[in-house]
C-alpha positions in Angstrom: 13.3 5.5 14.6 12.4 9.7 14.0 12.4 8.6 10.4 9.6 6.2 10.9 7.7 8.0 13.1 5.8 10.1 10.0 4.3 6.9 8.5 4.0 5.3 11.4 1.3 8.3 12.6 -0.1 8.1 9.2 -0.1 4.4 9.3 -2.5 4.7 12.6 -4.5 6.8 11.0 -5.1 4.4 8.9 -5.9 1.5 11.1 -8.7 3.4 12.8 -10.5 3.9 9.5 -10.3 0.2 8.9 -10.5 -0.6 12.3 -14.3 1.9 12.9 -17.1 -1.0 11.6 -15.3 -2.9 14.3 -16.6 -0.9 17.0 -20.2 -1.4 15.8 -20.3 2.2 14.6 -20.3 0.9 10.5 -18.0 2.9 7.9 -17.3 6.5 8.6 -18.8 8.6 6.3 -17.0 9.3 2.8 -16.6 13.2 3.5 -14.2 12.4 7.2 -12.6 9.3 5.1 -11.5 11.6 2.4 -10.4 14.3 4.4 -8.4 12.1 6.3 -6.8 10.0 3.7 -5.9 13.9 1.8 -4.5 15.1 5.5 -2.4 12.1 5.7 -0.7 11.8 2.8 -0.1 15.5 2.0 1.4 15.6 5.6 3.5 13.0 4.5 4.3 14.1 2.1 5.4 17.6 3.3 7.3 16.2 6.2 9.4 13.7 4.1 10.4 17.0 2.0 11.3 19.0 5.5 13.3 16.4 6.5 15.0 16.6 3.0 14.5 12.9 2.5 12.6 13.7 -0.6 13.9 16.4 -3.1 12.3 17.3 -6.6 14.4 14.3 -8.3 12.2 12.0 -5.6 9.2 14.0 -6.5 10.0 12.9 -9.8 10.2 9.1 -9.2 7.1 9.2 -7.4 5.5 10.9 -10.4 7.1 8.7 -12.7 6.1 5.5 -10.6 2.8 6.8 -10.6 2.2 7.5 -13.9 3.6 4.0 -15.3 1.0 2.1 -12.5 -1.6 3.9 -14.0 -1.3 3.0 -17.3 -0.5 -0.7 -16.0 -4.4 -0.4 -14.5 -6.1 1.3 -17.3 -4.5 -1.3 -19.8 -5.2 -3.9 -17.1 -8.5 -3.2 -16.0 -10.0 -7.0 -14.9 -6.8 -8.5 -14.1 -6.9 -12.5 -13.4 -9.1 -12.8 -10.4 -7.7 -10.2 -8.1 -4.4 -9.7 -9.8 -3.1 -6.1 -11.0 0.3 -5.3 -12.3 0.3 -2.0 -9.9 1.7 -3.8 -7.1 4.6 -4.5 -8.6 6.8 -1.3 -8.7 5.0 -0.4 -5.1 6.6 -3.3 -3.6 10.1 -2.6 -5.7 10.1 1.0 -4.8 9.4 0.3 -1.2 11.7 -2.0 -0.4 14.8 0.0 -2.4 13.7 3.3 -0.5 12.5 2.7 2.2 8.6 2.4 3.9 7.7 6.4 3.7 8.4 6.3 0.2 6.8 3.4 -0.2 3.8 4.5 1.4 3.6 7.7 -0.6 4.2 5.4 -4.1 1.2 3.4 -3.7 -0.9 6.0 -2.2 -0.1 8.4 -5.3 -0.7 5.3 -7.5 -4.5 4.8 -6.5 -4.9 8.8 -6.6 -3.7 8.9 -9.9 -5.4 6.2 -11.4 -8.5 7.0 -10.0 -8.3 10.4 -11.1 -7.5 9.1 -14.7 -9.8 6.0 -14.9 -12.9 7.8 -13.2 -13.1 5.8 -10.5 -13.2 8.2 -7.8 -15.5 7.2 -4.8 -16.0 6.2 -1.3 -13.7 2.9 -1.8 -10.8 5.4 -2.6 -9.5 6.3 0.6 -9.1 2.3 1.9 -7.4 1.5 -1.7 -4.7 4.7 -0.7 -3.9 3.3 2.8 -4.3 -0.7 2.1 -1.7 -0.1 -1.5 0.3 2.4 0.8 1.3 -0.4 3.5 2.3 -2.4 0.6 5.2 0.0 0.2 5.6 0.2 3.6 5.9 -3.3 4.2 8.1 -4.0 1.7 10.4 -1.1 3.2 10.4 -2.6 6.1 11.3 -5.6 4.6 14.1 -4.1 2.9 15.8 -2.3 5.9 15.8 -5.1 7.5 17.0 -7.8 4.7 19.4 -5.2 2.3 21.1 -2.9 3.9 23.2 -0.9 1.7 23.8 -3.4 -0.4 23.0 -4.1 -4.7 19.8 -6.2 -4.3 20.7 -9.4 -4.9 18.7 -13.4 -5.4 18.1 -12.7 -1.5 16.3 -9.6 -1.9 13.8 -11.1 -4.9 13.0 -14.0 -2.9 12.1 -11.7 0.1 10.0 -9.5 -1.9 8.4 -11.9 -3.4 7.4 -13.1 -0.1 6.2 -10.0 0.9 4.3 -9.8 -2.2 2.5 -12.5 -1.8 1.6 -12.1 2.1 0.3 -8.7 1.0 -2.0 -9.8 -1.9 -4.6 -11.6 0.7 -3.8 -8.8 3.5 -4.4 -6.0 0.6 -7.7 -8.6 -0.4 -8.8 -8.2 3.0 -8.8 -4.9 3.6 -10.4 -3.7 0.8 -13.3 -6.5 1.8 -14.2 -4.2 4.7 -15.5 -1.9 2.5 -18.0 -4.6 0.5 -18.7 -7.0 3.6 -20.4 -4.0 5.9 -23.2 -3.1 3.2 -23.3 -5.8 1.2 -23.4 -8.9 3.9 -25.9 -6.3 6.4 -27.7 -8.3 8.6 -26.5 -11.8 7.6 -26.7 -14.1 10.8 -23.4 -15.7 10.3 -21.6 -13.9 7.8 -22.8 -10.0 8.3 -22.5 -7.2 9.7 -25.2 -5.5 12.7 -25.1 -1.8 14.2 -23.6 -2.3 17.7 -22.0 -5.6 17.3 -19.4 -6.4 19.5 -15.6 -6.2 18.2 -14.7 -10.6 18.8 -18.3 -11.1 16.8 -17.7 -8.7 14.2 -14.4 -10.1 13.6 -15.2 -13.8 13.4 -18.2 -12.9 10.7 -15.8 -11.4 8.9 -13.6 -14.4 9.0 -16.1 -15.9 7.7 -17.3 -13.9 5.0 -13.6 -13.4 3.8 -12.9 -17.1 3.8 -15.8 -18.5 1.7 -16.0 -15.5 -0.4 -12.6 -13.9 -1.2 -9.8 -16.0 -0.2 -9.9 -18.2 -3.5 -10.3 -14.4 -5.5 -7.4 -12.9 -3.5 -5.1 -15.7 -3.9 -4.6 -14.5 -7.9 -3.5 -11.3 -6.7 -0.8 -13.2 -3.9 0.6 -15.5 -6.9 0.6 -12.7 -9.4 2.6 -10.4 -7.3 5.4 -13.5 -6.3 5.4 -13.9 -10.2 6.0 -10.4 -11.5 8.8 -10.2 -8.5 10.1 -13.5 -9.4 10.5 -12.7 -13.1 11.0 -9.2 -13.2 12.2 -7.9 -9.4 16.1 -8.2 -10.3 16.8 -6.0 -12.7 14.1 -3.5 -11.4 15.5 -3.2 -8.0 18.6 -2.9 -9.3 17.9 -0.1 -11.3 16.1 1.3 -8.6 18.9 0.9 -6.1 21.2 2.7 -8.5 18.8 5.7 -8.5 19.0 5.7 -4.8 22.8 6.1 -4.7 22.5 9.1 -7.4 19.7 10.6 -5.7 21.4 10.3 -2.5 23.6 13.5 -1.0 25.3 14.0 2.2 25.6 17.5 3.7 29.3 18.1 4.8 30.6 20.5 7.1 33.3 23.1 6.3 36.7 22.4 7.7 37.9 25.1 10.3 
């Protein structure tokens, strides 16, 4: 519980940022959005290290994770539909090590890549937290399905699961940020200064459903693929990391 508590926080942080156009109050502005997203993952971050659940061989596979997702999304630029091949070692890393790691993978992942690719703007902050729950869910996922065990045929087919749910939750997240400026003032479908939370929600519903569930559904299949085919012998290799990167402090005998 204590070790969930850190990304659970930073998870609620997160809500509320998604959560603000609800309250008829539109998107916070990008300076608060920013400073928020930085705050939460660098408090993560530092916390994770305090607690000594992440050393500098961790540091290293976030880097590493990091670095491989964005050359996947500069290689991979217009996936199919909504598809991207970063998910994919998110959801894997998550699940091995557990939801804070998770979190800080994909969250490190969009940084990164936006950094690299030039695509830094005010969309950046709802990518970190909406790719950042991916990890976390497959963590959760994970602590409840592996254990301490080798991932096994068990463990693919629950990721992949989770992989797919996340594709249209990820979809619909990141729709917030399009729907409020884009869809302004629509009658059925938009958004309105002051509208009440049950409105804004089923116009949402709306918009998402005619406009993005059809997109969104590439990026679902595409992640139960890439788990399918390749989630094995990844996790595996990841779970094997674990073990060595793994210590136990020992008392002294008296």
């Amino acid at each position: 519980m204590i070790r969930a508590l850190p990304v659970g926080l930073v998870s609620l942080c997160g809500i509320v940022l998604f959560a603000w156009p609800f309250l008829g109050s539109g998107l916070p502005a990008s300076t608060p959005a920013w400073t928020l997203t930085f705050a939460c993952v660098v408090g993560l971050f530092l916390v994770e290290a305090g607690m000594r659940q992440l050393d500098s061989r961790g540091v290293a596979l976030l880097a590493t994770i990091a670095a491989i997702d964005t050359a996947l999304r500069l290689a991979v630029i217009e996936g199919i539909g909504g598809f991207s091949p970063i998910y994919f070692l998110v959801l894997c890393a998550g699940y091995v090590f557990g939801p804070s790691f998770g979190f800080l993978a994909g969250a490190l992942t969009i940084l990164v890549s936006a950094l690299a690719g030039g695509g830094v703007g005010p969309w950046v902050p709802y990518q970190v937290f909406a790719v950042g729950w991916v990890g976390v869910v497959a963590g959760l996922a994970g602590h409840w399905s592996r254990g301490s065990r080798v991932p096994n045929w068990r463990d693919v087919i629950a990721l992949a699961a989770v992989g797919g749910a996340m594709g249209w939750v990820v979809g619909a997240l990141l729709d917030i940020t399009d729907w409020i400026p884009v869809y302004r003032g629509n009658p059925t479908l938009g958004w309105l200064p002051g509208m009440d939370a049950a409105t804004s929600l089923v116009h949402f519903g709306r918009f998402y459903l005619l406009t993005s569930l059809a997109y969104d559904t590439f990026r679902a299949v595409g992640n139960v693929l890439m788990v399918l085919v390749l989630g094995a012998p990844v996790m595996v290799a990841l779970a094997r990391l674990r073990v060595r990167l793994s210590f136990e402090v020992v008392g002294s005998p008296s």
